[in-house]
C-alpha positions as CSV (number, residue, x, y, z in Angstrom):
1,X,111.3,153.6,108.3
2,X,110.9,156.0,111.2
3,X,108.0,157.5,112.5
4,X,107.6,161.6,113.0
5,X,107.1,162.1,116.8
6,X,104.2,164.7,117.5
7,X,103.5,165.5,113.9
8,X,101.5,168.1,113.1
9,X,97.5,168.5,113.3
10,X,97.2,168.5,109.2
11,X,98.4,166.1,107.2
12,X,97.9,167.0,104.2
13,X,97.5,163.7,101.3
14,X,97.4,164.2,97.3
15,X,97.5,162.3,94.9
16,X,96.6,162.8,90.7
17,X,96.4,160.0,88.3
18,X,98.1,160.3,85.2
19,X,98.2,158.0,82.0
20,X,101.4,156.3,82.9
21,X,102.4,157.1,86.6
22,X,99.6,158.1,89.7
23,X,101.2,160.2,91.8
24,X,101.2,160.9,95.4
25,X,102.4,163.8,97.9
26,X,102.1,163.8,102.0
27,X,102.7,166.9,103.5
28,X,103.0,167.2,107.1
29,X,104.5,170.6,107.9
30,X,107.3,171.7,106.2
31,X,108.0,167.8,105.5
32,X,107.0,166.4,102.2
33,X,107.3,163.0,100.8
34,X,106.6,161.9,97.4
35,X,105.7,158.3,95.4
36,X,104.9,156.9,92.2
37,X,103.1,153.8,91.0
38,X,101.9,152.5,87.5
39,X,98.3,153.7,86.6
40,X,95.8,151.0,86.5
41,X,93.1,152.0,83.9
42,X,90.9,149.4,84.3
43,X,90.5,150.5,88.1
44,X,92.4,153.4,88.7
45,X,91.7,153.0,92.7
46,X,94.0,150.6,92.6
47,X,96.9,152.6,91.2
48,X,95.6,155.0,93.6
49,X,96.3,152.8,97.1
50,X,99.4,151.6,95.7
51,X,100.9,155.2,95.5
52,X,99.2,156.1,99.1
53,X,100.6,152.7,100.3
54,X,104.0,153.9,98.9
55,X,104.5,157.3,100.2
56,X,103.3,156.2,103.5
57,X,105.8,154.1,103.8
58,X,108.1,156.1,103.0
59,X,107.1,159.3,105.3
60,X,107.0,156.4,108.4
61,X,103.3,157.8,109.6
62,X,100.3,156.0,109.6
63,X,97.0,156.4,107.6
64,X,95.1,157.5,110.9
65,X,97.7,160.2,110.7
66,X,95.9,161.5,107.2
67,X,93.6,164.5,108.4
68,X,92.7,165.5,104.6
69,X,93.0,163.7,100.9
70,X,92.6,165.5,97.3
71,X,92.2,163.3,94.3
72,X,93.1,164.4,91.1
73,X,91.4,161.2,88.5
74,X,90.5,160.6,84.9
75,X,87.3,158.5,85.7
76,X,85.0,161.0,83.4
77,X,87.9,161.6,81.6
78,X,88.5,158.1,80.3
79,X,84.7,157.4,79.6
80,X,83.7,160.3,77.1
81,X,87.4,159.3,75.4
82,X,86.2,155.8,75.4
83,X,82.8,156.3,75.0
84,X,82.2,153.9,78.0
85,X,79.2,155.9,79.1
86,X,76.4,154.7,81.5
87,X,73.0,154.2,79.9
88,X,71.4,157.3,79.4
89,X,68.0,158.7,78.2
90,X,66.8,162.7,77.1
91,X,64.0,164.3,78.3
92,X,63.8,167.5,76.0
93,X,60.6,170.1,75.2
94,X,58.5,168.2,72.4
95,X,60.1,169.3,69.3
96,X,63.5,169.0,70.8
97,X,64.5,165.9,71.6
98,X,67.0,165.8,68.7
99,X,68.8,169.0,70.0
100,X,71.9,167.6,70.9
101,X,72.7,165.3,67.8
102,X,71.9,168.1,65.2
103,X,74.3,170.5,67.3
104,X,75.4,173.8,65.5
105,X,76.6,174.8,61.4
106,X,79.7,174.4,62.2
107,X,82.1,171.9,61.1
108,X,84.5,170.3,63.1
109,X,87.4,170.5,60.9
110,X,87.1,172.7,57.9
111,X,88.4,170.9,55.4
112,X,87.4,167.4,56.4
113,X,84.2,166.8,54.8
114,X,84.3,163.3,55.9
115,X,84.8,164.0,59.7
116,X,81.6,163.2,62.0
117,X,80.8,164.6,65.3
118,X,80.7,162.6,68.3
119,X,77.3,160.6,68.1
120,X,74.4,161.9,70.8
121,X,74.7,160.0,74.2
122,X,71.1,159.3,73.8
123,X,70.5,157.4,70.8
124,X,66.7,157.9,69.0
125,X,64.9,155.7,70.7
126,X,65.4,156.8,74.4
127,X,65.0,160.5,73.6
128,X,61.5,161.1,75.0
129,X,59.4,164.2,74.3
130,X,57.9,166.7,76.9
131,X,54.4,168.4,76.5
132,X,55.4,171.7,77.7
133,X,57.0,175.2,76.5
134,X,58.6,178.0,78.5
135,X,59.6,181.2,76.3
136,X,62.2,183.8,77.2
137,X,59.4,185.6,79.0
138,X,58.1,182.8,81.3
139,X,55.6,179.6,80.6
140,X,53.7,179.0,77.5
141,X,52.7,176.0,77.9
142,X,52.1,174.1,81.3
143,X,53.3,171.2,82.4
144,X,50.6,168.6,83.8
145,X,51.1,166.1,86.4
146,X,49.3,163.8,84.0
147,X,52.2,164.7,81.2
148,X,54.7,164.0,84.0
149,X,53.3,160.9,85.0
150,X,53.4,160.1,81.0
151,X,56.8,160.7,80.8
152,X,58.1,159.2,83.5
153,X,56.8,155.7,82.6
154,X,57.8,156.0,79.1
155,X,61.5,156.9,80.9
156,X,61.6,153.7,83.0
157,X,60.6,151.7,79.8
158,X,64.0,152.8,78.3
159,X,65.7,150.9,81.5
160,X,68.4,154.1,81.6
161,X,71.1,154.1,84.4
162,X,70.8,157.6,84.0
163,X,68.4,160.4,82.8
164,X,69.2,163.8,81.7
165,X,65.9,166.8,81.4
166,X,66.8,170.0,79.5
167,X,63.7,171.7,78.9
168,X,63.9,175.4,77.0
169,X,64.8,178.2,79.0
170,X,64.8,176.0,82.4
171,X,68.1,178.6,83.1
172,X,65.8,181.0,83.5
173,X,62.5,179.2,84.3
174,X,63.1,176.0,86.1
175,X,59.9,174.9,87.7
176,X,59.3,172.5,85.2
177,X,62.4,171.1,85.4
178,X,62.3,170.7,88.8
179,X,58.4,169.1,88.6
180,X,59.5,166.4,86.2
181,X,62.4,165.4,88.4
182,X,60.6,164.6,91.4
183,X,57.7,162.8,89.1
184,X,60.9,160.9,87.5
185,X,62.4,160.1,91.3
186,X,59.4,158.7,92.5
187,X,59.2,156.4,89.1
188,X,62.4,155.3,88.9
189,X,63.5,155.3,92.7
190,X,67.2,156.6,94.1
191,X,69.5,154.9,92.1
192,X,68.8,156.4,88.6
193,X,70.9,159.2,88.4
194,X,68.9,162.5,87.6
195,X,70.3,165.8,85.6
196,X,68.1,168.5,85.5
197,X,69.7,171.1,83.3
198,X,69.3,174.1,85.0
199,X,71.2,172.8,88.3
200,X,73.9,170.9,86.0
201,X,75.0,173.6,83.9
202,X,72.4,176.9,84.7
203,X,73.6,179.3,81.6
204,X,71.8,179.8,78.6
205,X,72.4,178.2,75.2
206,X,70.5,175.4,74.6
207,X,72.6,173.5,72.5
208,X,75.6,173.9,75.0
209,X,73.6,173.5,78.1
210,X,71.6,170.1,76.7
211,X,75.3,168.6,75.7
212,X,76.7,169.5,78.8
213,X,73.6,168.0,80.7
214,X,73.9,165.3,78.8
215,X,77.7,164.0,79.5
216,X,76.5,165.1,83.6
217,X,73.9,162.3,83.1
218,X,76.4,160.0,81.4
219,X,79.4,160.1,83.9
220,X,78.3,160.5,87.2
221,X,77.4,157.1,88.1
222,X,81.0,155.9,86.8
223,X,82.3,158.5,88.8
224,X,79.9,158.2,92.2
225,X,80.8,154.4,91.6
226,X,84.6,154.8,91.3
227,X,84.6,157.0,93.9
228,X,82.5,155.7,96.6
229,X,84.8,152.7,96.1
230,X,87.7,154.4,96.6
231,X,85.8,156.1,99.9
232,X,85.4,152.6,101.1
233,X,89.1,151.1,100.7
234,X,89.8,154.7,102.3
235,X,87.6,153.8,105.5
236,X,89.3,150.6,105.9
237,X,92.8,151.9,105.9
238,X,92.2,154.3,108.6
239,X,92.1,157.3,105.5
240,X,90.1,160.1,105.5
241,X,87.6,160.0,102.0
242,X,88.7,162.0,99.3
243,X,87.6,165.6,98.3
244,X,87.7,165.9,94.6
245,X,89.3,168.5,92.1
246,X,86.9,169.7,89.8
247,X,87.5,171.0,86.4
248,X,87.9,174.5,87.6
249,X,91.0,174.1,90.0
250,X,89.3,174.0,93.3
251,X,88.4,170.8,95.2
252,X,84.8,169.7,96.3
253,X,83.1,167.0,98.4
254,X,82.9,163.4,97.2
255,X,78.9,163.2,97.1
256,X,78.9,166.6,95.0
257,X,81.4,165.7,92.6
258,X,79.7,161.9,92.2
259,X,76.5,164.0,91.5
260,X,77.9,166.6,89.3
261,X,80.6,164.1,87.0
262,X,80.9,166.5,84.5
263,X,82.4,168.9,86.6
264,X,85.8,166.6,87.3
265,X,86.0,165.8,83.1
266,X,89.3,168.1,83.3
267,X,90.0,167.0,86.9
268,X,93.4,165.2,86.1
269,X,95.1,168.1,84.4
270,X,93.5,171.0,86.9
271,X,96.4,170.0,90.0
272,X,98.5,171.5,87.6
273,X,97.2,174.9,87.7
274,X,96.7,174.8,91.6
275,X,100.6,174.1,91.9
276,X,101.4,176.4,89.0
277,X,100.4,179.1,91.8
278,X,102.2,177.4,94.5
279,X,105.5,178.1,92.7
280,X,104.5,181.8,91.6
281,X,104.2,182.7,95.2
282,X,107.2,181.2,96.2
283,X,109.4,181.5,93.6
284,X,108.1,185.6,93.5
285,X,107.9,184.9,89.8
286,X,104.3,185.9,88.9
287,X,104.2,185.2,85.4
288,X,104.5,181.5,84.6
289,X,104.5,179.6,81.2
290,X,103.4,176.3,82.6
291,X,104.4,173.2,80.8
292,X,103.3,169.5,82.3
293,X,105.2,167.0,80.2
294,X,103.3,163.4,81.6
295,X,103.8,159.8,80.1
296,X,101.1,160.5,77.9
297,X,100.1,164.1,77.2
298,X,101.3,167.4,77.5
299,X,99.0,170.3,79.4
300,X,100.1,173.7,79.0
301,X,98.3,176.8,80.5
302,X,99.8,180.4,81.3
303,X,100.1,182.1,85.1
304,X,99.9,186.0,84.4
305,X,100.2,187.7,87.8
306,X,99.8,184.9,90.1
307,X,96.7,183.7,88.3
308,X,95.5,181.0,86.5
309,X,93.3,181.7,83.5
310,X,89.7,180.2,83.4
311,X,87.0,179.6,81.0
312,X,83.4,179.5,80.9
313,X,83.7,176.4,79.2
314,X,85.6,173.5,77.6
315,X,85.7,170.4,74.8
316,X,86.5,166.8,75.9
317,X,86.0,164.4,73.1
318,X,84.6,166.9,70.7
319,X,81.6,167.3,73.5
320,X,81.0,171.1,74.3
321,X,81.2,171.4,78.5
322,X,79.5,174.5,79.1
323,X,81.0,174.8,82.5
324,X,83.9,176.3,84.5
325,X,87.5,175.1,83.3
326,X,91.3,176.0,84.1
327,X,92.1,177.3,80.4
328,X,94.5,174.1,79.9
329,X,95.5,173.3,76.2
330,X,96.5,169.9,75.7
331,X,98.9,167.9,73.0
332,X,99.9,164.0,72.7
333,X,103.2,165.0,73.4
334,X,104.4,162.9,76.5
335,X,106.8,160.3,77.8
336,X,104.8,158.0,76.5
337,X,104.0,158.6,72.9
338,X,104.8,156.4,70.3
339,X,107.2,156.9,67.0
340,X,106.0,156.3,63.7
341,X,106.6,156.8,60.3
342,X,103.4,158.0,57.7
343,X,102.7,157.4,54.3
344,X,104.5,160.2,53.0
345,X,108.0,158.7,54.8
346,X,108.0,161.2,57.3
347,X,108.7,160.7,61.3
348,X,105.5,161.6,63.8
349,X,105.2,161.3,67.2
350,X,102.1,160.6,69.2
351,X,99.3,161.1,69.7
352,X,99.1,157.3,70.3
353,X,101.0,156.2,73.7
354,X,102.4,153.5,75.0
355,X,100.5,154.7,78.5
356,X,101.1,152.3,81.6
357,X,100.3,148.9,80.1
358,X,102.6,148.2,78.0
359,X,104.5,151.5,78.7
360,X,107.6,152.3,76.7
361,X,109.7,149.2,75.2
362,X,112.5,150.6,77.8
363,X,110.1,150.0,81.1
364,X,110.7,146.1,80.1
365,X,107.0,145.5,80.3
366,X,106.3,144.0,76.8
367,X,106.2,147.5,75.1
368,X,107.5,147.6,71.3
369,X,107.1,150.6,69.8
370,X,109.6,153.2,70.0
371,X,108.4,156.4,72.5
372,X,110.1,159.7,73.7
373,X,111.3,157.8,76.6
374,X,112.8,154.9,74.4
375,X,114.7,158.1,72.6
376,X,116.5,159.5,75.9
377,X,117.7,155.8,76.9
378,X,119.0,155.3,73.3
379,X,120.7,159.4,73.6
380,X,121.7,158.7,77.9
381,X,119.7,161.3,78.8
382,X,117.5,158.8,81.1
383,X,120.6,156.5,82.3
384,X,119.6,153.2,82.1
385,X,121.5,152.5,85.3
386,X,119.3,154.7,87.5
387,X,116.1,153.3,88.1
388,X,112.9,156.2,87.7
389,X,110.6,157.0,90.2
390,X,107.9,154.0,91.0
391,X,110.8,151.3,90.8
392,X,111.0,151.1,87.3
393,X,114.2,149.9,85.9
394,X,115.3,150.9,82.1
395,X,116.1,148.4,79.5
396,X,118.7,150.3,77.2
397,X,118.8,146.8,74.6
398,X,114.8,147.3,74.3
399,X,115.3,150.9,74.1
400,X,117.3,150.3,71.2
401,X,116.1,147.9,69.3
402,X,112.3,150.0,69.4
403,X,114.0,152.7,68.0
404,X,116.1,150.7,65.7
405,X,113.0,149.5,63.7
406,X,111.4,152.9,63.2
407,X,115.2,154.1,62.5
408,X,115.6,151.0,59.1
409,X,112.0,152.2,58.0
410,X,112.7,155.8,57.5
411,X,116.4,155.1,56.9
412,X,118.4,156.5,59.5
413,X,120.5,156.0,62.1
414,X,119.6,154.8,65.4
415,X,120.9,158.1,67.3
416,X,119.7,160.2,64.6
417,X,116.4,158.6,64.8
418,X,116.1,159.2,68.1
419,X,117.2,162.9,68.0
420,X,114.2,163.1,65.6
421,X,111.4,162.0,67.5
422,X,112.3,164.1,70.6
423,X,112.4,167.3,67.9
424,X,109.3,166.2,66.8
425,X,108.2,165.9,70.1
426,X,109.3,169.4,71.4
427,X,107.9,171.1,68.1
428,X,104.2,169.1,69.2
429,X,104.3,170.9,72.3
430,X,106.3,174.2,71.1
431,X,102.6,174.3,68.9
432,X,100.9,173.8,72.0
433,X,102.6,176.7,73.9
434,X,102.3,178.6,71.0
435,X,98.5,179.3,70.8
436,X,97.9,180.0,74.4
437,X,100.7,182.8,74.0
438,X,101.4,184.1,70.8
439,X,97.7,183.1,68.6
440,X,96.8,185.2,71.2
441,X,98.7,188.4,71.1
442,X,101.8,187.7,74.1
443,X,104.7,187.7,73.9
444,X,106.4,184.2,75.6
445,X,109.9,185.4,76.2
446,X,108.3,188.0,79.1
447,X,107.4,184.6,80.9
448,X,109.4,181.9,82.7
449,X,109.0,178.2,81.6
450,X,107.6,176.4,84.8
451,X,108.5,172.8,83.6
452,X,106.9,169.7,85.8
453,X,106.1,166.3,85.2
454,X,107.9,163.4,84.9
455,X,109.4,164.3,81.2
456,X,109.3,168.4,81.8
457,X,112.2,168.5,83.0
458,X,114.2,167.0,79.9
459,X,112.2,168.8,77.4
460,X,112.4,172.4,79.6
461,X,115.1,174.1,77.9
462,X,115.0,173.0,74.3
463,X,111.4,174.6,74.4
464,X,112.7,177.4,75.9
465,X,115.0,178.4,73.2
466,X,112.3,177.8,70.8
467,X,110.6,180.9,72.1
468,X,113.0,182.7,73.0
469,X,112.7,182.4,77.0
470,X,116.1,182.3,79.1
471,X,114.7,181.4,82.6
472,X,113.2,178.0,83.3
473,X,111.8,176.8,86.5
474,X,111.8,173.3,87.6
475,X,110.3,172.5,91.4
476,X,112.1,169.3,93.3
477,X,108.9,168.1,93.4
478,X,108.1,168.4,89.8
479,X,107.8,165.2,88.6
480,X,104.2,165.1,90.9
481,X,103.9,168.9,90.8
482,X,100.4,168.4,90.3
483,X,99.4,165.9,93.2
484,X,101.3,168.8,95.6
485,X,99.0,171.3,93.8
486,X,96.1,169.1,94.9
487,X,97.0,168.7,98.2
488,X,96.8,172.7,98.3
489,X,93.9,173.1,96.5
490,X,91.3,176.2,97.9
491,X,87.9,173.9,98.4
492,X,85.4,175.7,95.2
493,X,82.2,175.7,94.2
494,X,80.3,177.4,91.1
495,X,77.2,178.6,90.1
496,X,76.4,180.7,87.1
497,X,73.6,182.4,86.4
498,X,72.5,183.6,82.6
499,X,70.8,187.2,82.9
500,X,70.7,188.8,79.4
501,X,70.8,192.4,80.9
502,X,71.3,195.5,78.3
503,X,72.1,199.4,79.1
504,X,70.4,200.7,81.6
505,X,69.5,197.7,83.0
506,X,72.1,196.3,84.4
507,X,72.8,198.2,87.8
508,X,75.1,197.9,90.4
509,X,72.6,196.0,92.4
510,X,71.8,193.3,89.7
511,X,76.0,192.9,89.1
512,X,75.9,191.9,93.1
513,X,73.1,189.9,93.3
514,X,74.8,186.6,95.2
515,X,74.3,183.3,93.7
516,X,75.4,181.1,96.4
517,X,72.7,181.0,98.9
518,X,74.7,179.1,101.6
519,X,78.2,179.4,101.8
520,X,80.3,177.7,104.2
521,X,81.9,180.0,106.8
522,X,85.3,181.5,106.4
523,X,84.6,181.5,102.3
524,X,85.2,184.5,99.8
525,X,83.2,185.1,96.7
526,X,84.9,185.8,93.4
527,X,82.8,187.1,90.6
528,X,83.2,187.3,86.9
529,X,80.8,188.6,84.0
530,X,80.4,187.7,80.3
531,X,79.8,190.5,78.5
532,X,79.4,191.6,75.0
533,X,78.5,195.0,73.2
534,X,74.8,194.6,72.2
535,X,74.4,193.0,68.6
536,X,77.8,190.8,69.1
537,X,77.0,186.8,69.3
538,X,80.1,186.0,72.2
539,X,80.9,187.4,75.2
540,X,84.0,188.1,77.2
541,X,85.0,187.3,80.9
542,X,85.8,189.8,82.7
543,X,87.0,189.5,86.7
544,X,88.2,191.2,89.3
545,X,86.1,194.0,89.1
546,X,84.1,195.6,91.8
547,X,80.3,195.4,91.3
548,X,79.7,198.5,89.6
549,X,78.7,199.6,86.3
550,X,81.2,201.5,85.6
551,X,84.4,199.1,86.6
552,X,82.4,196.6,84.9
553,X,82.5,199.2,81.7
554,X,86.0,200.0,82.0
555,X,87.0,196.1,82.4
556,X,85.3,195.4,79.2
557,X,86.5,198.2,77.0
558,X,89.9,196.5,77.6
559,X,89.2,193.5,77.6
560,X,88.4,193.6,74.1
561,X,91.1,196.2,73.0
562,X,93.5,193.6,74.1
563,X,92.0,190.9,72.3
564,X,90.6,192.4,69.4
565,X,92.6,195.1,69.1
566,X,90.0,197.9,69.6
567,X,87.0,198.6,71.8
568,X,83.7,200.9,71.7
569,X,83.3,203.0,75.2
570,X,79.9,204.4,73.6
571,X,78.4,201.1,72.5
572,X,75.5,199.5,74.5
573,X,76.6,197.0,76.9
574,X,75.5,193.6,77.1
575,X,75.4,191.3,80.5
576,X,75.6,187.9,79.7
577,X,75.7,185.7,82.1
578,X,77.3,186.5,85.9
579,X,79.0,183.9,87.4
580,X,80.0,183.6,91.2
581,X,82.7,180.8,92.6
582,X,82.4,180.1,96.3
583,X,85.8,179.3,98.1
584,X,87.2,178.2,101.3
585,X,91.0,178.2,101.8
586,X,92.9,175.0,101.8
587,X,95.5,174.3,104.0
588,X,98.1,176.7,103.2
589,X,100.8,174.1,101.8
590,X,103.9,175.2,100.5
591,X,106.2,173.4,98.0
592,X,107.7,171.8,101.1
593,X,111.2,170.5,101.6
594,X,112.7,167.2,101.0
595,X,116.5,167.6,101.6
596,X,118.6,167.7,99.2
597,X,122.0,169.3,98.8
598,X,122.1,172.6,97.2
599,X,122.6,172.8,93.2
600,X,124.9,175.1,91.4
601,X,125.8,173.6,87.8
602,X,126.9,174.5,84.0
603,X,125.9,172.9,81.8
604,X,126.4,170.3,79.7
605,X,125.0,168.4,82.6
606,X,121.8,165.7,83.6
607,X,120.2,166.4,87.1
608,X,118.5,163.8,89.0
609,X,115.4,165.1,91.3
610,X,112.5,162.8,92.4
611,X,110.6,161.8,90.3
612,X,112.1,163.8,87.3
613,X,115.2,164.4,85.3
614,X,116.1,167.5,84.3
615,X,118.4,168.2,81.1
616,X,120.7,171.2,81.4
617,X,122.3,171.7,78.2
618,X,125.8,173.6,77.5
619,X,125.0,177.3,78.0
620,X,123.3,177.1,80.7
621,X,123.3,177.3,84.3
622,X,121.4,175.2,86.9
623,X,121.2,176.6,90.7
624,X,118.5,175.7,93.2
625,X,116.4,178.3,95.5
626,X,115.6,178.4,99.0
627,X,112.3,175.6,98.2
628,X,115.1,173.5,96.0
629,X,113.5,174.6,92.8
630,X,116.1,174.5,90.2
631,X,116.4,178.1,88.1
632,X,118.0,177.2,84.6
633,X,119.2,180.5,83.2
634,X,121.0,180.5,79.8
635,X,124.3,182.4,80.1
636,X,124.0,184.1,76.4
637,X,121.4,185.9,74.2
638,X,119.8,183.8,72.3
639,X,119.1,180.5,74.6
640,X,121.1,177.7,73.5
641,X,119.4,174.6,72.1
642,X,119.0,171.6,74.0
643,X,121.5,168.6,72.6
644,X,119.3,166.9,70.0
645,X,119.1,170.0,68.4
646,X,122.8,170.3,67.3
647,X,124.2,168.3,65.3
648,X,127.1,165.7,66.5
């Protein structure tokens, strides 16, 4: 281990946890060095210091030598999926208070009668009702010191951990709101967390914006818990503590993110987006297909022009998050997922995974169901005499016999068993990349396949010549391509405001009215606008446009032509909501460089890089760039298939 002499002043530390592997990246420079260690769900900050512990060791500096640290985690995640929630109670106007639990018409699937809906975080009884009313146009009916007084100690009669207040209209009218949280702070004292609607979420909808409040109220003492643990292990390491990636791609301070959970409930697959950028800068390829193949999931999200899409909101758990989100769709298509046979005889894979404990029967870790991984050790794709990333070490006979007892039930052969699931397994995710291209009018064969993640790399091409595409880009540091995009990460913050603004009313100078009332120095402001045409029930987001009405117009009018397939420039304009992110550059990392010799191969061939294997099949060509990503290009029109796809 040898120590770098006069490193530089940044040292840059990220690291994302994933379902099987946590990941780390240190960048110092142009010098990057990268480690894996299992995931520990039960406390994911120790999964966490084993991976810094690791790539310290291997980069030879020491933790004093840390000067900043992005976490990517699964903390809020975990707890909405698991429904390990901390003890919440509603405050809602009096009428109400059942809001959330009688949600909207809709169904969540169609054709399932029998499916329910996620039940309310606050169950009946600790749903308390407030004597007040604001309309649209201001307050109806006051609220009294006595009635917050009332509430308050029929609150701390519930005994909640947590308490979340959505009042109507508080987006637009939050006195109230505001009034009731310090009568519920002096009640219940500082270690009840408090949501107020209005500074959770901020937009109108009350449905949305209660839900949204709600999960806020629910996760953020697991996550200020997790995470001022983690600060503390941190401190006595010599670390710095860690900023946080929020759902939207951009990383924030560890008090704001403990205060605001909800905002990090897409924080794990988020660092892929920020490094999805990385490689479109440096690879001068600005339109990306993005495809992060983990142990347990697959995240897939497009790059058009440099850019990552956003939305104004999200789902986790079949819980609406009404706030800003990297526009990530996500299958149970990883490593990881298991193998089975269903009623009808036929072969599925996932979404059940093997995750990190036991892992896949290969990892030699008690696991005996047969996953995607199980099916490359069986084919030789993963060599079971090359150990993976983290130290694991593959057991080909486990491999086997996992796959050999889903292979007797459906009455195959072992091989041919395991070319099956990894087809089923490439036409999971082919689904996924699918709707965020061609459900919505593009066309995927314009686009490289960015591949990363431990398992992108052997999946790359075969998806690939599913759609069509003949270029596929696969960074050296793929297999933690999304702890590097962390450790890049700009530092973000959002605020939204709702403003219902029609025709002549919205002017230029209410389009630049600034929502961020203190922003740190050296930070830009991006702004984006819902709009609809008057009478229409959604809006769109539009951005990049100057604040003017008519750039706003023209934005619009094409906006919906391309997604609807028609616009109307002499319909009445509708301004939604405007929304304002606040960000401050991050370090200016690169991809970095790890050595490595240079890469020029045909396929049929199996490429090692850390932390990922990558699968070049015949009829195609591997060569590496300038940052040692690998370029797969297929020599012939149409893209060969990857191996399991043709028949021995």
């Amino acid at each position: 281990m040898t120590a770098v002499a006069d490193g530089p002043r940044e040292v840059v530390l990220g690291v994302d946890v994933g379902g099987t592997f946590t990941d780390a990246v240190l960048l110092a420079g142009e010098r990057r060095w990268t480690a894996k260690a299992p995931t520990t769900p039960e406390d994911q900050s120790a999964g966490v210091l084993a991976a810094i512990d690791a790539v310290l060791e291997e980069s030879g500096l020491p933790a004093s030598a840390v000067t900043r640290f992005a976490h990517g985690m699964t903390v809020a995640t975990n707890a909405l999926l698991e429904g390990r929630l901390a003890r919440t109670t509603l405050c809602a106007t009096a009428g109400f208070v059942d809001l959330v639990e009688l949600g909207r018409q809709d169904r969540p699937h169609l054709y399932d009668l029998a499916r329910r809906r996620p039940a309310a975080i606050a169950p009946p009884e600790r749903r308390i009702a407030v004597a007040e009313r604001c309309g649209p146009d201001g307050v109806e009916l006051p609220l009294t010191d006595e009635e917050a007084a009332r509430v308050a100690d029929a609150v701390a009669a519930t005994a909640p951990e947590a308490v979340a207040v959505v009042l109507l209209h508080a987006d637009r009218f939050p006195e109230h709101e505001r009034r009731l949280g310090a009568a519920l702070r002096a009640r219940l004292g500082p270690d009840v967390h408090l949501a107020l609607s209005h500074a959770a979420v901020g937009t109108f909808r009350e449905y949305e914006r209660a839900a949204t409040t709600e999960v806020d109220a629910a996760v953020s003492p697991l996550v200020g818990r997790y995470l001022r643990r983690l600060a503390a292990a941190c401190r006595e390491r010599g670390l710095p503590a860690p900023t946080v990636l929020q759902s939207s791609g951009g990383v924030c301070a560890l008090e704001e993110a403990a205060g605001r959970g909800a905002t990090t409930v897409l924080s794990g697959p988020a660092g892929g987006a920020a490094a999805a950028t990385l490689v479109a800068r440096s690879s001068g390829t600005e339109d990306l297909l993005g495809c992060d193949m983990g142990g347990t999931s697959c995240d897939v999200l497009l790059v058009e022009g440099g850019r990552v899409g956003e939305r104004g909101g999200g789902e986790i758990a079949g819980r609406p998050i009404a706030l800003p989100t990297i526009d990530i769709h996500t299958v149970g298509a990883g490593g990881g997922s298991i193998g089975w046979a269903d009623d009808g005889g036929a072969l599925r894979v996932g979404p059940r995974s093997a995750g990190a404990d036991p892992g896949p029967a290969a990892y030699g870790r008690g696991g005996t169901e047969p996953t995607v991984t199980d099916a490359h050790v069986v084919l030789g794709t993963l060599p079971a005499d090359r150990p993976l990333s983290g130290g694991v070490r593959l057991d080909a006979d486990a491999a086997r016999a996992a796959v050999g007892r889903l292979a007797e039930r459906l009455g195959l052969e072992v091989d041919a068993c395991a070319r099956g699931i990894l087809r089923v397994a490439d036409a999971e995710m082919e689904r996924a990349l699918r709707v965020v291209t061609v459900e919505r009018g593009i066309d995927p064969r314009r686009f490289a396949l960015l591949a990363y993640g431990g398992a992108g790399g052997l999946h790359a091409a075969g998806l690939a010549s599913r759609l069509g595409i003949s270029r596929v880009l696969v960074p050296h540091a793929g297999g933690v391509l999304s702890a590097l995009g962390l450790a890049a990460a700009d530092g973000r913050r959002d605020r939204a405001r709702t403003v219902l603004l029609r025709g002549d009313a919205i002017t230029d100078a209410a389009l630049a009215v600034p929502l961020d009332d203190d922003p740190p120095p050296g930070a830009r402001r991006e702004r984006r606008y819902d709009v609809r045409y008057a009478g229409q029930a959604f809006e769109l987001t539009v951005g990049d446009v100057p604040p003017r009405v008519d750039a706003l117009r023209r934005a619009f009018d094409a906006a919906h032509r391309d997604r609807y397939g028609f616009d109307d420039p002499d319909a009445e304009l509708e301004l939604v909501t405007i929304r304002e992110a606040t960000t401050t550059p991050g370090p200016g990392a690169g991809l970095g460089t790890a050595g490595g010799e240079a890469v020029d191969v045909a396929g049929p061939s199996v490429l090692h890089l850390p932390g990922a294997t990558v699968v070049v099949p015949a009829g195609w060509r591997a060569r590496s760039d300038a940052d040692g990503t690998l370029v797969l290009e297929a020599e012939a029109a149409p893209p060969p298939p990857a191996p399991w796809e043709v028949e021995p």
